[in-house]
Residue, then its C-alpha position, 0 to 999 in steps of 0.5 A: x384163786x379166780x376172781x368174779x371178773x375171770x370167773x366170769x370170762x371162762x364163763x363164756x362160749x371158747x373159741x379155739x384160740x390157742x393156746x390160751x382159749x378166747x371166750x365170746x361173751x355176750x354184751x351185757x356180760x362184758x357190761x359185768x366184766x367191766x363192773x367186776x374188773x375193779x375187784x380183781x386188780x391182779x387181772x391186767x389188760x394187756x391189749x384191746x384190738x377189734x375185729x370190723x363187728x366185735x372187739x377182743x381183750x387180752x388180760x393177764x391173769x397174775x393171781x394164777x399160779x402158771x403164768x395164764x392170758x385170758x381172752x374175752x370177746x364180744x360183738x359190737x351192737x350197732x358200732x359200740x362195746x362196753x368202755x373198759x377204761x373206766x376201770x383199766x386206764x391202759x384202755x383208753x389209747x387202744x379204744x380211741x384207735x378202734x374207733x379210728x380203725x374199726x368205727x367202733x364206740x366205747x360207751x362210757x369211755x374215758x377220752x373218745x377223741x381221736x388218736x391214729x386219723x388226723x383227718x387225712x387219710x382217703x376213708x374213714x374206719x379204714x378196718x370197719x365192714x363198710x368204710x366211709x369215703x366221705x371226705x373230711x377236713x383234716x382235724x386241729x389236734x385237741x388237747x385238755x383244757x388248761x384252768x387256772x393262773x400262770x401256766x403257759x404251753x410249749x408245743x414240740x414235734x411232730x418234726x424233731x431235731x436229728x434222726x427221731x421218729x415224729x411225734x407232737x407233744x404239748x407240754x403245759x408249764x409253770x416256770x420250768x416244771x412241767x403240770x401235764x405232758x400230752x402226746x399226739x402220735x399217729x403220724x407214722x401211720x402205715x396201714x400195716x394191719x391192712x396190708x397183713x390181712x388177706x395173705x398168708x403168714x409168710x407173705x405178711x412176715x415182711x409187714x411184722x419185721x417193719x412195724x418197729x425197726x429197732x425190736x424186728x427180731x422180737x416182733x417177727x417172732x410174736x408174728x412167727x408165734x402166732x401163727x405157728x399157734x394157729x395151726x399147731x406148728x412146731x419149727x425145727x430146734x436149731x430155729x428155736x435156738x438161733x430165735x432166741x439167741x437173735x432176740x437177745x442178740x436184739x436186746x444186747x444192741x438196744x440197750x447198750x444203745x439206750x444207756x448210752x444215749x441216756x448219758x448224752x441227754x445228760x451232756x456226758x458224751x463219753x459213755x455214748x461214744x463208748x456203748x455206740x462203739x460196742x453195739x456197732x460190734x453187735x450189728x457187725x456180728x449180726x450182719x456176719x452171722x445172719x446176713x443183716x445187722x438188724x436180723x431183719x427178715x430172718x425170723x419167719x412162720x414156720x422157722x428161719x430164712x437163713x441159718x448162721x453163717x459160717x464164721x458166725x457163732x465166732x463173730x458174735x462171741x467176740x462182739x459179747x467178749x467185747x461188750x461184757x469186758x465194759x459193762x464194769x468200767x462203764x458203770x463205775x464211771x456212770x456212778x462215780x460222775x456226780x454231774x451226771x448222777x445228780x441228773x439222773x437220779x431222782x428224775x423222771x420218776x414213775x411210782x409202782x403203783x402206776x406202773x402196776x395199774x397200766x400193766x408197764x412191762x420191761x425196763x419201765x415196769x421192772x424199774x417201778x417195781x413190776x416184775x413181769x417178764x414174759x419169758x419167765x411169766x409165759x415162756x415159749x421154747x427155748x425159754x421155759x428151759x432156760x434160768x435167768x435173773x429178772x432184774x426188778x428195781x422200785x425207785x423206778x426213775x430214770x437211774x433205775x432204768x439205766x441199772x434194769x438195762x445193765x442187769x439185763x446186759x449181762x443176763x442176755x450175754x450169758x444166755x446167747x451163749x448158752x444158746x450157741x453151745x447148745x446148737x446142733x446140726x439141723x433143719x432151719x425151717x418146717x413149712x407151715x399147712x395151709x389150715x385154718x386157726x387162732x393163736x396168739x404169742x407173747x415175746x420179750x422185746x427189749x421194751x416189754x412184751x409184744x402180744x400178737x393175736x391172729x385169726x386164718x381162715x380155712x385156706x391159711x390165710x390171715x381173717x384178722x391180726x393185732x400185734x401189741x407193741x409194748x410201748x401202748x402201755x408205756x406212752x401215758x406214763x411218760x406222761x405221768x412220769x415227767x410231771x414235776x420235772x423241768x422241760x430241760x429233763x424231758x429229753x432225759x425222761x423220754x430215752x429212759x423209756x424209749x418207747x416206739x412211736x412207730x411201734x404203736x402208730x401201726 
């Protein structure tokens, strides 16, 4: 059943969007959206991203019986729109980034201080009509103020120990418990919407392989998808087939990586040393079958750049043969060691309440009692002919976490496998018509889903793009997540979500 704040967005001008419909609104009836959001919790935002004179919002009507995005649009009136965060805290970090990218101001907003410019880039607004190229001293970071006795900060980052991406966070602690986390991220900053802009989906495809380096399959895809949307494309079925099977292939990799390391932050080496040498298997069978472990620049607009290489197919079965014959002694050993259990449950543990009000998705969202998986929820092919389990927890702390990626382990191999033996012989790739369009795709990632909105002009071209990492939902509640825990569980509480700075940074 449709809500006033729904109702309200079908309500407004479609724009051709495909293939759910965005709807401009005007802004007084944004104003009301706004108002009507908190009587209709079941209508989750999912993204916020700006065009230099409106700003778009992506909502996930959950209520509906299919799985259905709403879109509601409207302009911007001298730089300002309508703050969405005083009824949706998932808003706030992508309206500090508008401001940042397009100049555009939420009035009303929760937290107006800046989030990606620190200061040093050469313009201001580097997205907005007119940029300013007035120079600017570089910003202090600012974070909330600390009141009260007995508390003292601890400031970590942006540069860490070992291979990690940068950046700050500013831990406020009694003792050793941790009152409040801020993050200050930002410092991988690409200029990556500037650079897709102005060229065409398959010139850009490079650009959406590099936003986060680990999920390049899965963001590819929402890229590929995208644009496919626009125009109305349809890739061939082998590419459809080999897509799915690299994406699982991703999530295999990742989260055998992720529980491995999540027992090294717990000091028990064994299990990393082992889920490391099952996921080096999984690369080398990625590098075998598509030419790079990572599956980079495979996945393009239109299908795929390379198929499965002779011997391929045999490579990757071997490598899940591999995995799958672990996953049970592996997680005998992680529950039967009481050392590292008393670490890991009961930690970091984030409620589903909150889960539910950010919209959290993959293992974070799924740990805390939130279901949805967009390959059930809004399915692309493959994926709305395939039946899989949806692993769904609600203790939703750092063990939890760990089980969701298990479980997710075994579905993910069974479903590469089902996708193998479905392959026919057949083309890899349908070059796509240089038209113009709107589109929109969502793509589980081994995070969460990634959301990627994109505009082409007549000649093909991309106006605007804005892919959403799953991670902008997930940064503010490892924030809320580690309060009450002690700093030494930080590391701990950070892996277990794992979310990607350079993911959200853009």
């Amino acid at each position: 059943m449709s809500g006033a704040a729904s109702d309200l967005i079908r309500r407004g001008a479609p724009q051709g969007c495909r293939p759910f419909e965005r709807y401009l609104l005007t802004q007084s009836a944004f104003a009301g959206l706004r108002d009507a959001l908190p009587q209709e919790p079941t209508l989750a935002l999912l993204s916020l991203w700006a065009e230099p004179s409106a700003i778009h919002a992506a909502f996930l009507d959950e209520a509906a019986e299919r799985g259905t995005l709403l879109l509601a649009s409207c302009f911007a009136t001298e730089q300002k729109y309508p703050a969405l965060s005083p009824v949706r805290p998932g808003a706030v970090r992508f309206e500090r980034a508008i401001r940042d990218l397009w100049g555009l101001t939420s009035e009303g907003g929760v937290d107006l201080r800046p989030w990606l410019d620190h200061g040093r880039w050469p313009v201001q607004a580097p997205l907005s009509a007119r940029p300013s190229r007035d120079p600017v001293p570089p910003l202090q970071p600012e974070f909330l103020p600390i009141e009260g006795e007995g508390w003292h900060q601890i400031p970590v980052g942006p540069v860490h120990a070992g291979v990690i991406e940068p950046g700050h966070f500013r831990f406020t602690v009694q003792g050793e418990t941790v009152v409040r986390l801020e993050q200050l991220l930002g410092y991988t900053h690409k200029g990556t919407l500037s650079l897709m802009v102005g060229k065409s989906p398959r010139a850009a495809a490079r650009f959406a392989a590099r936003l986060s380096g680990d999920t390049t399959v899965a963001h590819s895809l929402a890229f590929a998808l995208a644009a496919e949307a626009a125009i109305g494309a349809q890739p061939p079925r082998r590419a459809v087939l080999l897509r799915a099977a690299m994406l699982e292939l991703e999530r295999i990799a990742n989260h055998l990586n992720d529980w491995g390391f999540i027992c090294n932050d717990a000091a028990f080496v064994y299990p990393h040393a082992r889920c490391g040498e099952l996921r080096e298997g999984v690369l080398r069978a990625n590098a075998a079958a598509f030419g790079h472990r990572l599956m980079m620049d495979v996945v393009i607009p239109g299908g795929l750049s390379v198929d499965i290489a002779p011997g391929g197919e045999a490579a990757i079965l071997a490598a899940l043969a591999a995995a799958e014959a672990e996953i049970a002694p592996l997680l005998t050993i992680y529950e039967t060691h009481a050392s590292l259990q008393d670490r890991v449950v009961g930690t970091g543990t984030l409620k589903p309440d909150l889960a539910a009000r950010f919209a959290a998705g993959g293992h974070v969202g799924r740990a805390s009692g939130r279901g949805f998986d967009a390959r059930r929820v809004l399915p692309h092919a493959p994926y709305d002919a395939i039946a899989f389990e949806v692993p769904v927890l609600a203790e939703g702390d750092v063990d939890a976490r760990v089980r969701v990626r298990v479980a997710e382990l075994r579905e993910s191999i069974r479903i590469v496998r089902a996708l193998l033996a479905a392959l026919e012989p057949g083309e890899i790739h349908q070059p796509l018509p240089q038209k113009g369009g709107e589109g929109i795709a969502a793509v589980e990632g081994f995070r969460g889903e990634i959301l990627t909105w994109m505009a082409l002009d007549d000649g093909g071209i991309i106006r605007a793009v804005f892919p959403r990492d799953p991670s902008w939902l997930q940064w503010p509640l490892l924030e809320a997540a580690i309060e009450g825990n002690i700093v030494a569980d930080f590391p701990l509480c950070n892996k277990s979500f794992n979310c990607s700075y350079s993911g959200v940074d853009l």
